[in-house]
DSSP file (Angstrom, degrees, kcal/mol; ACC not computed):
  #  RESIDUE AA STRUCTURE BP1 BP2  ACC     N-H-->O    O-->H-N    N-H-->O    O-->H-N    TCO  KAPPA ALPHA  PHI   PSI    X-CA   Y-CA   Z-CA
    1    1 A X              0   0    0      0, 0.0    64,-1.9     0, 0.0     2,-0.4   0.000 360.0 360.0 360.0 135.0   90.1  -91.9  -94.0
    2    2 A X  E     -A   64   0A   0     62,-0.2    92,-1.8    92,-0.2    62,-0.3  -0.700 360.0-168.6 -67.1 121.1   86.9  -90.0  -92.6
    3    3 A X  E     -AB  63  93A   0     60,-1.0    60,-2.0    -2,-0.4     2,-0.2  -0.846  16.9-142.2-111.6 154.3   83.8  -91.2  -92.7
    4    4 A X  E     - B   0  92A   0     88,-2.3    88,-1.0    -2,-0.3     2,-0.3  -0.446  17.2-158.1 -94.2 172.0   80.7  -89.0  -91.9
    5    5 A X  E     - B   0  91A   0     56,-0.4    56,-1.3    -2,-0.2     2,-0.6  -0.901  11.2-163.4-142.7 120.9   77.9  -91.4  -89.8
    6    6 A X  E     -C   60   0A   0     84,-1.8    54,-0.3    -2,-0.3     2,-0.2  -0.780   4.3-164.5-102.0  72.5   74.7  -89.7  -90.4
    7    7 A X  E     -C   59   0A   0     52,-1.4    52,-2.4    -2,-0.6     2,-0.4  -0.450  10.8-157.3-102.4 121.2   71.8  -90.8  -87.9
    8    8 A X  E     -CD  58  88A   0     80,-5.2    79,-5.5    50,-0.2    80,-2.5  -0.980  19.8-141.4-114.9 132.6   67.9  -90.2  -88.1
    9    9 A X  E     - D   0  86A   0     48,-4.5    77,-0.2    -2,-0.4     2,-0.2  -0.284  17.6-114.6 -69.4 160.8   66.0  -90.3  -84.7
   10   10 A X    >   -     0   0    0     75,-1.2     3,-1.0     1,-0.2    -1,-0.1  -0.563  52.8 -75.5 -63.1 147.1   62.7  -91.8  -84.3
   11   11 A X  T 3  S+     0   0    0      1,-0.2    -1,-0.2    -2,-0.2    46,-0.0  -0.270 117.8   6.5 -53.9 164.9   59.7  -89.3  -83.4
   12   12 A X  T >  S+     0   0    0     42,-0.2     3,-0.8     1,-0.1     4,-0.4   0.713  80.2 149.2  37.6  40.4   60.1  -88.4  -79.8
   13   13 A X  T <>> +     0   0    0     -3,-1.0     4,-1.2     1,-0.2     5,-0.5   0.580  31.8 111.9 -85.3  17.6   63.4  -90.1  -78.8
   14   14 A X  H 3>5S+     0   0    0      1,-0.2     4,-2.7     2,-0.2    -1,-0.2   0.883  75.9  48.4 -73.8 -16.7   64.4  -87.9  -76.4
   15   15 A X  H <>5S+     0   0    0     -3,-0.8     4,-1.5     3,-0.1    -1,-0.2   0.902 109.5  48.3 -71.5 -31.2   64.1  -90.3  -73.7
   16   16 A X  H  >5S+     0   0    0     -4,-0.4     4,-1.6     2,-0.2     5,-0.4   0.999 110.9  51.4 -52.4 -84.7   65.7  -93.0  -75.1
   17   17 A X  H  <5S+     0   0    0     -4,-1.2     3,-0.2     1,-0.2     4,-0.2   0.888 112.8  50.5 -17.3 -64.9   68.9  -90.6  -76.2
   18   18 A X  H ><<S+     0   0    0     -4,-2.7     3,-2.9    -5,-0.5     4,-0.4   0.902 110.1  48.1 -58.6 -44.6   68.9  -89.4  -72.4
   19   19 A X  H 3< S+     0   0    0     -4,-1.5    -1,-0.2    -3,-0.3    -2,-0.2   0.756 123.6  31.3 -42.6 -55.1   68.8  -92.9  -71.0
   20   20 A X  T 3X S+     0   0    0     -4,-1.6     4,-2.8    -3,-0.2    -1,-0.3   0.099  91.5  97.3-103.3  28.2   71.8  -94.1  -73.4
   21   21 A X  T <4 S+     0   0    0     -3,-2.9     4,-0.4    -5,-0.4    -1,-0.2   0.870  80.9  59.4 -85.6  -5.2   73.9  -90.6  -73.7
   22   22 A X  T  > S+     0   0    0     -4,-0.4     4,-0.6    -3,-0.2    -1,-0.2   0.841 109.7  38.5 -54.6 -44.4   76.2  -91.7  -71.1
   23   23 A X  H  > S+     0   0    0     -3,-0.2     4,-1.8     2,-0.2    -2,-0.1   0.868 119.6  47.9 -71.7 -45.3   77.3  -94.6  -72.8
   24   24 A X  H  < S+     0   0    0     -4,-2.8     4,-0.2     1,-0.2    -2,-0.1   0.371 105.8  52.9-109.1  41.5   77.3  -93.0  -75.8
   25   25 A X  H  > S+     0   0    0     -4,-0.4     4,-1.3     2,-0.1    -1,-0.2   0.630 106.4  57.6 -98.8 -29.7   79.1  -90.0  -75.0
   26   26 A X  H  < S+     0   0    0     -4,-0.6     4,-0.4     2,-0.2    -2,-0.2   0.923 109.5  46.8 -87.6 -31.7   82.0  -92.2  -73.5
   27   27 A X  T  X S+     0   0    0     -4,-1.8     4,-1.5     1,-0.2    -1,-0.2   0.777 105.5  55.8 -42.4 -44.2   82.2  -93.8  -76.8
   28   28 A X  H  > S+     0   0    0     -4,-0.2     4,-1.6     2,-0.2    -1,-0.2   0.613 114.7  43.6 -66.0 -51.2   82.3  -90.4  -78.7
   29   29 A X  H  < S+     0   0    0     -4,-1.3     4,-0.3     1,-0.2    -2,-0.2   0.436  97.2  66.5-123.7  36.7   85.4  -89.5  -76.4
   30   30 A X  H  > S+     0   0    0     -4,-0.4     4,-1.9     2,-0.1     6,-0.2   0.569 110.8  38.8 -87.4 -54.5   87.3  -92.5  -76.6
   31   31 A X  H  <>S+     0   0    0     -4,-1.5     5,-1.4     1,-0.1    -2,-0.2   0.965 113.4  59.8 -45.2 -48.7   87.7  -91.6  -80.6
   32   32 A X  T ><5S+     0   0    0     -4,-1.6     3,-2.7     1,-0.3     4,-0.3   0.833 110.7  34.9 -92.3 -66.7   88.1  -88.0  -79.3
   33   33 A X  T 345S+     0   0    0     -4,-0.3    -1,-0.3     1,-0.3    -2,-0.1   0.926 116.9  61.2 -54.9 -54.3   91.5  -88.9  -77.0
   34   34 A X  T 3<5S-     0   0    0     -4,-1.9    -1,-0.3     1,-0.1    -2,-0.3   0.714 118.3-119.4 -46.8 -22.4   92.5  -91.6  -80.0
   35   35 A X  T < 5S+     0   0    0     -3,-2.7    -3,-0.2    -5,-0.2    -2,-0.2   0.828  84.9 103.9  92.0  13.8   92.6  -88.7  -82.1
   36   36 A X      < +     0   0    0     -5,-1.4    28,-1.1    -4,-0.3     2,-0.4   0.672  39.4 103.1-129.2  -1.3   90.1  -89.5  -84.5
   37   37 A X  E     +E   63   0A   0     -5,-0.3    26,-0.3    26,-0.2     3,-0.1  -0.704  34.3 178.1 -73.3 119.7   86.8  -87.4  -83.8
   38   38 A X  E     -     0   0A   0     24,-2.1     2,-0.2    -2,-0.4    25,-0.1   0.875  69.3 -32.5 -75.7 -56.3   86.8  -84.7  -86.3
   39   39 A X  E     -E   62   0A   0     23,-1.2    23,-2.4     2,-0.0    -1,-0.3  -0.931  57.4-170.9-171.3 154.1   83.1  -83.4  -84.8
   40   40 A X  E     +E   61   0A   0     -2,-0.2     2,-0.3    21,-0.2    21,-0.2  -0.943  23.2 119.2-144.7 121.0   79.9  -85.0  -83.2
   41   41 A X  E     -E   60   0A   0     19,-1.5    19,-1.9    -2,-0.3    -2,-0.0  -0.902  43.3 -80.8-175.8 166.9   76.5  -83.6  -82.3
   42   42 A X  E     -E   59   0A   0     17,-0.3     2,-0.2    -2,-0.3    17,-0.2   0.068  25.0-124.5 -42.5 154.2   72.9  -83.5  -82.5
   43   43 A X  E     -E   58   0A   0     15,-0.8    14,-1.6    16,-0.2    15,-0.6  -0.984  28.4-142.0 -87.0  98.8   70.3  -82.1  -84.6
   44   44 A X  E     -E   56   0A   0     -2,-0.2    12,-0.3    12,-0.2    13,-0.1  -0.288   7.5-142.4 -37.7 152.6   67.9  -79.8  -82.5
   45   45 A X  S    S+     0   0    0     10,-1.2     2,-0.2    11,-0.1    -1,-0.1  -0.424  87.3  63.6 -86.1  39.4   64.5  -80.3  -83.7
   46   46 A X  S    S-     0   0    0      2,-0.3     2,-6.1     9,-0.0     5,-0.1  -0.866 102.2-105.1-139.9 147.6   64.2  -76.6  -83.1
   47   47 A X  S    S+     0   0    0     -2,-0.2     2,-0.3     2,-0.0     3,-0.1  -0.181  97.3  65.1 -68.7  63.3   66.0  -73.8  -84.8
   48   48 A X  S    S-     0   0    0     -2,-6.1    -2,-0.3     1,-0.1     3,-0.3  -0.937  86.4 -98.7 175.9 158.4   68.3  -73.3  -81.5
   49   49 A X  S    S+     0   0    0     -2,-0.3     2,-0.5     1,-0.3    -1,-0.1   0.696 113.8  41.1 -56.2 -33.7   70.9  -75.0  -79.2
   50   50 A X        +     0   0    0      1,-0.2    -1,-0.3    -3,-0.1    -3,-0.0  -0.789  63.1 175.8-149.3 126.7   69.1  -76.0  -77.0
   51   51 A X        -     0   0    0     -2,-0.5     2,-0.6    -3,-0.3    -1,-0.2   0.780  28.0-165.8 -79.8 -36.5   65.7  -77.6  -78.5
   52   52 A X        -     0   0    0      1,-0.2    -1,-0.1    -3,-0.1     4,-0.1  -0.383  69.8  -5.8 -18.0  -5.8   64.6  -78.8  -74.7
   53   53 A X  S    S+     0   0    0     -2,-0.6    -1,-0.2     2,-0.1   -39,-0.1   0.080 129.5  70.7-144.8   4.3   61.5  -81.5  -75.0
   54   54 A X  S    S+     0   0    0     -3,-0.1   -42,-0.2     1,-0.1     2,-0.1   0.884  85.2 171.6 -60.4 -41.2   61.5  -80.8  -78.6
   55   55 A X        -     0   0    0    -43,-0.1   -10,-1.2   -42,-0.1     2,-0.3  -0.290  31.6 -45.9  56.8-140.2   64.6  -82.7  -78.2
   56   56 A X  E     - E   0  44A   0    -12,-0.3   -12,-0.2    -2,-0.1   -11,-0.1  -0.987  18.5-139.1-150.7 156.8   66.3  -83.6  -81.6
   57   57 A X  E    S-     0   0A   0    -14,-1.6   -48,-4.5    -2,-0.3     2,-0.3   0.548  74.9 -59.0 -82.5 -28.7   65.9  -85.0  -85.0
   58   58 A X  E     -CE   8  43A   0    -15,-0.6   -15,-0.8   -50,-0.3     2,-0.3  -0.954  55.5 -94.1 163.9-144.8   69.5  -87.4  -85.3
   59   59 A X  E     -CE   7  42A   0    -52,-2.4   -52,-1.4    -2,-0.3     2,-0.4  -0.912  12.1-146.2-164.7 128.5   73.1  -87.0  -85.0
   60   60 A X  E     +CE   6  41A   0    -19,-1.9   -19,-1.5   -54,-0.3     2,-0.6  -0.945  21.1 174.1-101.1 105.5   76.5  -86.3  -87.5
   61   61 A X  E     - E   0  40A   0    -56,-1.3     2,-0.6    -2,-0.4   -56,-0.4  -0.944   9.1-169.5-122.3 122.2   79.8  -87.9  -86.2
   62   62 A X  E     + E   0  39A   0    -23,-2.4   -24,-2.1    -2,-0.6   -23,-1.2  -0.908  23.8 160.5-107.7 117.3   82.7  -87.6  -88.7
   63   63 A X  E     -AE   3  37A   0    -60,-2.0   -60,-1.0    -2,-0.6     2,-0.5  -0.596  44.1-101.4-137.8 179.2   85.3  -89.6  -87.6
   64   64 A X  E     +A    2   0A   0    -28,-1.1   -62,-0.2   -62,-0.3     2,-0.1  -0.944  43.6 167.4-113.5 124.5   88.6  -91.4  -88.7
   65   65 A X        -     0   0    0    -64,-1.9     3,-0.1    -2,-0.5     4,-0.1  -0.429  43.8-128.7-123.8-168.4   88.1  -95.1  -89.4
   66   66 A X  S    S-     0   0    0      1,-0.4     2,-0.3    -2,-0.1     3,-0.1   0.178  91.3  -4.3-126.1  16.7   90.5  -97.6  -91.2
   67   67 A X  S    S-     0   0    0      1,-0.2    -1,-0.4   -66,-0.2   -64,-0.1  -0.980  74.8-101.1-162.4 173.4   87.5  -98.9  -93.7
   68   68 A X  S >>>S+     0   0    0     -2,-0.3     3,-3.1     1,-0.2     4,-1.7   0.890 124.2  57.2 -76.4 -59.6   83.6  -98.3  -94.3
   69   69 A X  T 345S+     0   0    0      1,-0.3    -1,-0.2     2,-0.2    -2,-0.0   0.494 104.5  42.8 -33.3 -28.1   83.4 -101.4  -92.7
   70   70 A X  T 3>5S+     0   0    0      2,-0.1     4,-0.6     3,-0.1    -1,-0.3   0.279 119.6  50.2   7.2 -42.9   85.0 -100.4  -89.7
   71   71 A X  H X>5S+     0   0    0     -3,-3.1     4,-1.8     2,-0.2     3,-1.6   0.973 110.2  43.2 -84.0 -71.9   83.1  -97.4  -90.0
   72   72 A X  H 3X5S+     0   0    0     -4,-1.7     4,-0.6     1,-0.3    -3,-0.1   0.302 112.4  58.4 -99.0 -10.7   79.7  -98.8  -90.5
   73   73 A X  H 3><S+     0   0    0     -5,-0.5     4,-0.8     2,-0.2    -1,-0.3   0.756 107.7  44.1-107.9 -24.5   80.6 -101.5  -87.5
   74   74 A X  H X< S+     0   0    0     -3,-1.6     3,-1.6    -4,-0.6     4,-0.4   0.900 117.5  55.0 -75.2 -62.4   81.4  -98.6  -84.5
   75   75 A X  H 3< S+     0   0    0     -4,-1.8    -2,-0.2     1,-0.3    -1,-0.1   0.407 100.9  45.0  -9.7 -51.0   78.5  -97.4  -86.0
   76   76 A X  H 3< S+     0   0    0     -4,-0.6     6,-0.3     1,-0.1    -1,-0.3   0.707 110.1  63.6 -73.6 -58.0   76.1 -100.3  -85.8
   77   77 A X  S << S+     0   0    0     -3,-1.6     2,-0.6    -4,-0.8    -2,-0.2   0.040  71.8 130.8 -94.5  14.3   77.3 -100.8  -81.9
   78   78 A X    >   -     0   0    0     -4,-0.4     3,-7.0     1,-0.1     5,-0.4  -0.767  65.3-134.5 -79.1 110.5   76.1  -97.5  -80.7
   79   79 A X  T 3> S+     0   0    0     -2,-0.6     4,-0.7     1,-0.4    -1,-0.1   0.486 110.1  62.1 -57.0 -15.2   74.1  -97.5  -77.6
   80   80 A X  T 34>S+     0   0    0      2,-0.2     5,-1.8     3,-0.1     6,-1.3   0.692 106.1  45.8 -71.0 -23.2   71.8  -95.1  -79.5
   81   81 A X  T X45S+     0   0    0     -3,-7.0     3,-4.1     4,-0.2     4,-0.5   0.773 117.5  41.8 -75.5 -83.1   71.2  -98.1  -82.0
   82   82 A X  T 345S+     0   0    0     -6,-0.3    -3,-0.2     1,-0.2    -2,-0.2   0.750 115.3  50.2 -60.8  -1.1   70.7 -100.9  -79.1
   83   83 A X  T 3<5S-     0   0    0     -4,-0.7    -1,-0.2    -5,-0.4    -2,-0.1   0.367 116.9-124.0-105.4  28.9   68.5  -98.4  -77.0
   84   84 A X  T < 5 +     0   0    0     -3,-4.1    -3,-0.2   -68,-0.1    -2,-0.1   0.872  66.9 133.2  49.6  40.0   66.4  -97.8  -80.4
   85   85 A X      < +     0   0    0     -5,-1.8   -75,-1.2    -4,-0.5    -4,-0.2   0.948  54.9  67.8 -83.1 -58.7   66.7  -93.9  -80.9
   86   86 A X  E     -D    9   0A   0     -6,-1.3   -77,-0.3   -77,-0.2     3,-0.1  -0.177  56.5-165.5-103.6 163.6   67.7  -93.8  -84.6
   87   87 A X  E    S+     0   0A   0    -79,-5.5     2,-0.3     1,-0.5   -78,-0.2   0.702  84.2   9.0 -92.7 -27.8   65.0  -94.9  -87.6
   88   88 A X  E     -D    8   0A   0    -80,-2.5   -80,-5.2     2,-0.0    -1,-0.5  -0.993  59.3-166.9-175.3 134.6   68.1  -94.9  -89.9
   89   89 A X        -     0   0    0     -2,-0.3     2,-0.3   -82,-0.2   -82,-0.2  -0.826   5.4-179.6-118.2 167.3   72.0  -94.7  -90.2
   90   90 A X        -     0   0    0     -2,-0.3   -84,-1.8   -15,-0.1     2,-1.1  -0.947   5.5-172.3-154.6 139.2   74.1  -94.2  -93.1
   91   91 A X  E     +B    5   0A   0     -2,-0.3     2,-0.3   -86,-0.2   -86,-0.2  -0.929  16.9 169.2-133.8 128.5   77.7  -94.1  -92.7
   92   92 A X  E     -B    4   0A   0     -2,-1.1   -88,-2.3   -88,-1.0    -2,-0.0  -0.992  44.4 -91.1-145.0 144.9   79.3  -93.0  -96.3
   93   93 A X  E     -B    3   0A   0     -2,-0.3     2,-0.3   -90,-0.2   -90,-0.2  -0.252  44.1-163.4 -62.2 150.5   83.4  -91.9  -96.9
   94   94 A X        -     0   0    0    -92,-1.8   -92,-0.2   -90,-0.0     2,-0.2  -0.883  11.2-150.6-164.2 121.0   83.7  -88.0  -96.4
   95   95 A X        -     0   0    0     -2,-0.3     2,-0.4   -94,-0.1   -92,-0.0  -0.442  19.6-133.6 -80.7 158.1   86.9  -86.0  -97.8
   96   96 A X        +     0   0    0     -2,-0.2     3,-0.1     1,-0.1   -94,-0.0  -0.927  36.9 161.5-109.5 146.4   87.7  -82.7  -95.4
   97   97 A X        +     0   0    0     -2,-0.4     2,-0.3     1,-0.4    -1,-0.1   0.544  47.8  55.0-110.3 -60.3   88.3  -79.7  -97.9
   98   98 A X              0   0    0      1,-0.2    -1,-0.4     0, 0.0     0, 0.0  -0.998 360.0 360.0-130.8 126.0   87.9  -76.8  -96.0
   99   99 A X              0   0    0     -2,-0.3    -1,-0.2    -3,-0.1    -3,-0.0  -0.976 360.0 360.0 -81.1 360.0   88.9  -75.4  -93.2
């Protein structure tokens, strides 16, 4: 099943994010190759692509897991959790409908 994982930054994390997006970009395409990333990305904290010291707001991965637990445990072990960018995750099941 897919679960969405829903991530809110802390004010001003855009250093923290740059520090650990390496790590957790190789994480992000290890699902990707596995075949289980649906979609992943930022929220600008400006109405545009590319926000630049505005930086951004959190993060949306919907991904294929085999529980919420499972879900909620890649989740938990994202180098954007241990380098303290997000205030708050929430990882909940999420059906695709459309497209």
């Amino acid at each position: 099943m897919y679960y969405a994982i829903m991530s809110q930054d802390i004010p001003n994390s855009l250093s923290l994010r740059m520090s650990a997006r390496p790590a957790h970009l190789e994480r992000l395409e290890a699902l990707k190759s596995e075949g289980r990333l649906m979609l992943a990305g930022p929220h600008p904290a400006l109405d545009t692509p590319d926000p630049g010291e505005a930086g951004f707001t959190g993060s949306l991965v919907i991904a294929e897991f085999d529980s919420l637990e499972a879900a909620q445990s890649w989740a938990d072990d994202d180098p954007f959790v241990a380098a303290g960018v997000y205030e708050s995750v929430v990882v909940k099941p999420f059906k695709r409908v459309l497209p």
